[in-house]
C-alpha positions in Angstrom: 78.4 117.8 145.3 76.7 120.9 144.6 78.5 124.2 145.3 75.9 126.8 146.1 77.4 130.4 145.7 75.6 133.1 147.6 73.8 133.6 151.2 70.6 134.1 149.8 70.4 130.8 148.2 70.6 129.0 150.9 68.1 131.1 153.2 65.3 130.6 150.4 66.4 126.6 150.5 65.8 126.9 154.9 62.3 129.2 154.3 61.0 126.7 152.0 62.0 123.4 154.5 60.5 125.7 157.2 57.4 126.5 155.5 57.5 122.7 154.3 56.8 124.2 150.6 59.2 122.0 148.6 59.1 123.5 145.2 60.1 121.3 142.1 61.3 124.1 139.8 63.3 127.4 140.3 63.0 130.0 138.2 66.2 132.6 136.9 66.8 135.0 134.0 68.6 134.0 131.4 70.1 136.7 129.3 67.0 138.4 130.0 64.4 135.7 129.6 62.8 134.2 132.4 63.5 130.0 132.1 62.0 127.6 135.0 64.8 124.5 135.9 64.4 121.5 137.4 65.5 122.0 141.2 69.4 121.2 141.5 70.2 122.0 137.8 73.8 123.5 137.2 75.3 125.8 134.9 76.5 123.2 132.9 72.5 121.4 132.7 71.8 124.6 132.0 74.4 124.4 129.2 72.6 121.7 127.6 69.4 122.3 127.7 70.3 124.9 125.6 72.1 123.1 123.4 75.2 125.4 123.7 78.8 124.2 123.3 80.3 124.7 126.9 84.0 125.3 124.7 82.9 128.7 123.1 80.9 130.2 126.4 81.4 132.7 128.9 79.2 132.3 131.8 78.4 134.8 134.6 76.0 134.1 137.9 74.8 136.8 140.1 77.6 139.1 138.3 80.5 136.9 139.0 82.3 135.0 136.2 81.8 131.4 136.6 84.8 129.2 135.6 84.6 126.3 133.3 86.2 123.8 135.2 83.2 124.4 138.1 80.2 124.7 135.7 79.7 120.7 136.6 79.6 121.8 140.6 78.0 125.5 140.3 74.1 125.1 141.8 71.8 127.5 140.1 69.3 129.1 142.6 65.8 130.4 142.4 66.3 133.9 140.8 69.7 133.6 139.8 70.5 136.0 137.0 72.6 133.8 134.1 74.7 136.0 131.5 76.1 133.7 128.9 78.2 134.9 126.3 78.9 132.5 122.8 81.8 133.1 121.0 81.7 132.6 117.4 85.0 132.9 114.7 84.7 133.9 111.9 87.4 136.0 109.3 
């Protein structure tokens, strides 16, 4: 199950049935680069195919914080804007 956050999303999912235009890809802005997804990724394939440890992130969506225990569940969208933030230690 998918949760997909955000009126707008699921308009642009309707238009495209009702245009019968099925696209294969969405494309969203990642910390200010532009990245293309498979259709039905998540934050967390998102995650990986950055090759980021989910542990030491912060991830926002459209300006709202998303919480780790839903990055599994959070749909990302065509133009979705993705802020991720990696925490890194050091002394």
């Amino acid at each position: 199950m998918l949760v997909l956050v955000g009126r707008a999303c699921l308009l642009a999912g309707r238009e495209r049935r009702i245009l019968g235009a099925m696209q294969n890809e969405i494309e969203l802005t990642v910390n200010g680069d532009v990245r293309r997804l498979p259709v039905g990724a998540t934050v967390e394939s998102l995650i990986g195919s950055l090759g980021l440890d989910r542990r030491k992130l912060a991830v926002e969506r459209n300006r709202e914080i998303v919480p780790r225990s839903a990055y599994a569940v959070t749909g990302l969208c065509d133009q979705d804007q993705i802020e991720i933030v990696h925490f890194i230690g050091g002394g």
